[in-house]
Backbone as a printed PyTorch tensor [residue, N CA C, xyz], in Angstrom:
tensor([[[  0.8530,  -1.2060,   0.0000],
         [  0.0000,   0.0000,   0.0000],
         [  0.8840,   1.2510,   0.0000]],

        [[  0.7330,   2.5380,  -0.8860],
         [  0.9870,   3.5080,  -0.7660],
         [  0.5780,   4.5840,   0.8290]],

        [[  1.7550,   5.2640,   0.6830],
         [  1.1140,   6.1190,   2.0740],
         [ -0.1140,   6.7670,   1.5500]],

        [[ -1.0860,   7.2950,   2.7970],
         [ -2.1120,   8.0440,   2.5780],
         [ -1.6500,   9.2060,   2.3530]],

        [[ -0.3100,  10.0500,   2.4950],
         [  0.2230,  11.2540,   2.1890],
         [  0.8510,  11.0750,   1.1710]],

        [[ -0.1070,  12.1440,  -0.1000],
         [  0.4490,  12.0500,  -1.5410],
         [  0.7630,  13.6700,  -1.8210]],

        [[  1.4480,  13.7810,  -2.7920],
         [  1.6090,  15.0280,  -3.1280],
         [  0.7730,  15.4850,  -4.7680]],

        [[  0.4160,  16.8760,  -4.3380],
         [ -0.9460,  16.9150,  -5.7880],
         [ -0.8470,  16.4830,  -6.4310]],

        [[  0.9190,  16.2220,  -7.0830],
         [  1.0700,  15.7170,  -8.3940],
         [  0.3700,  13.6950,  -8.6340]],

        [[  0.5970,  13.4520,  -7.8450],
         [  0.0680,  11.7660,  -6.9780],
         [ -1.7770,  11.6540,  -7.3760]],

        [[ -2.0510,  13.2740,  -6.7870],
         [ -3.4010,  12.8510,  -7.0290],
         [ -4.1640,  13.0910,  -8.4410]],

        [[ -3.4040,  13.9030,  -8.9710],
         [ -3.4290,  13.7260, -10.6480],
         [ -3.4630,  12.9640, -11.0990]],

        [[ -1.9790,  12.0200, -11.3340],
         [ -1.8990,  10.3980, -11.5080],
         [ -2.8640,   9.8400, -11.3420]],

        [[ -3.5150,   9.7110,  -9.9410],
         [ -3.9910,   8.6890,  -9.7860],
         [ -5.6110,   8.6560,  -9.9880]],

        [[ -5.9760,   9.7220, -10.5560],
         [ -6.7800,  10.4970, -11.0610],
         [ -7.2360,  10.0940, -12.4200]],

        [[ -5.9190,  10.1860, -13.0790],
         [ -6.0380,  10.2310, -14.3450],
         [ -6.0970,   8.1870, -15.0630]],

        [[ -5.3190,   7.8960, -13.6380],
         [ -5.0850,   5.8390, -13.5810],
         [ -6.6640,   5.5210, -13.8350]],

        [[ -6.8200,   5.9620, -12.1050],
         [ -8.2330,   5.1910, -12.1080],
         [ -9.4760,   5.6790, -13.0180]],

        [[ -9.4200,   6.9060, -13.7830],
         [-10.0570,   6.8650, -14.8350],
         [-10.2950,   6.4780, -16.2360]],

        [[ -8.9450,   6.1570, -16.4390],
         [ -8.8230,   4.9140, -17.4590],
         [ -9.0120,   3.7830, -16.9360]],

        [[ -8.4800,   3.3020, -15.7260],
         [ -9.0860,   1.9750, -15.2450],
         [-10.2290,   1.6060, -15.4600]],

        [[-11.4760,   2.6410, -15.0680],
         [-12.6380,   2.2900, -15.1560],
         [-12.7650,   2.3160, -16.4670]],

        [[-12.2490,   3.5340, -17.3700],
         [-13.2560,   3.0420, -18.8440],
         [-12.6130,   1.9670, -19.3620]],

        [[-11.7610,   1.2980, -19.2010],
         [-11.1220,  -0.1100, -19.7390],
         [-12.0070,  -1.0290, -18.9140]],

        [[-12.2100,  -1.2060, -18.1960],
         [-12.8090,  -1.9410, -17.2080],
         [-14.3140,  -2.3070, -17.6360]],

        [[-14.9410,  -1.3290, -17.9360],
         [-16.3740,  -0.9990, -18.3520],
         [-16.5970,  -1.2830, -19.5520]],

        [[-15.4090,  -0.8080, -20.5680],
         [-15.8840,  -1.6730, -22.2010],
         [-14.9840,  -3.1880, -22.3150]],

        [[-14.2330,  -3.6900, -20.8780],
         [-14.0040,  -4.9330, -21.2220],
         [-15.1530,  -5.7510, -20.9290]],

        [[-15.7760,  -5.1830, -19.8110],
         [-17.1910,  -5.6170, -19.3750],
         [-18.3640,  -5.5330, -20.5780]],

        [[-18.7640,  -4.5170, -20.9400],
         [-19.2890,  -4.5850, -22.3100],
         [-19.5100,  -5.5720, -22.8390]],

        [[-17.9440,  -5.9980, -23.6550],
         [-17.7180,  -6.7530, -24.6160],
         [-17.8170,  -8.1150, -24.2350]],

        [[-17.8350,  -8.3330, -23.0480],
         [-18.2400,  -9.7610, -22.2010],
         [-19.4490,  -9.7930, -22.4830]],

        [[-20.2460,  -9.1730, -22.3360],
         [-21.6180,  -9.1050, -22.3220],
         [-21.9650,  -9.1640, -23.3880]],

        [[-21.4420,  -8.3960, -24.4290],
         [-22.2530,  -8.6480, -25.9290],
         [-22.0650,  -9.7890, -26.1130]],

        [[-20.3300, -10.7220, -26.3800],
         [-20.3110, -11.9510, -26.5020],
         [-21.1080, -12.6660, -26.0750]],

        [[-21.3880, -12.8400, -24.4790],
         [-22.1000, -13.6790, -24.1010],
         [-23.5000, -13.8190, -24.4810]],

        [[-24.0820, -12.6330, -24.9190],
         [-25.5100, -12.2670, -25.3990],
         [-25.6450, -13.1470, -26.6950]],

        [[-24.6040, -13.0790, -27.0910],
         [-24.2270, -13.2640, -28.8660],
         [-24.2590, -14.4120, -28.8130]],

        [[-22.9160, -15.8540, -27.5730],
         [-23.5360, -17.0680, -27.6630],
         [-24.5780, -17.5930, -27.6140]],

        [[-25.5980, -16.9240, -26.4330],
         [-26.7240, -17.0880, -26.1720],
         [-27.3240, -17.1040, -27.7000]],

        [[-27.4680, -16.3660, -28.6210],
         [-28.2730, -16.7620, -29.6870],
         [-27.7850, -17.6760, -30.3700]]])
């Protein structure tokens, strides 16, 4: 674990991480879902 004391520049980063995290996250999820929709037919 990182310390809880970051410096602004840290919270930028990590800012900018976990917001690509999520949209990668969300259209890998997606694309699970269409597939799976897709075997289903």
């Amino acid at each position: 674990m990182r310390p809880s004391v970051k410096l602004p520049r840290d919270w930028i980063t990590d800012g900018h991480a976990s917001a690509a995290e999520a949209r990668t996250t969300r259209s890998a999820r997606t694309l699970s879902v269409d597939a799976r929709s897709r075997r289903g037919v």
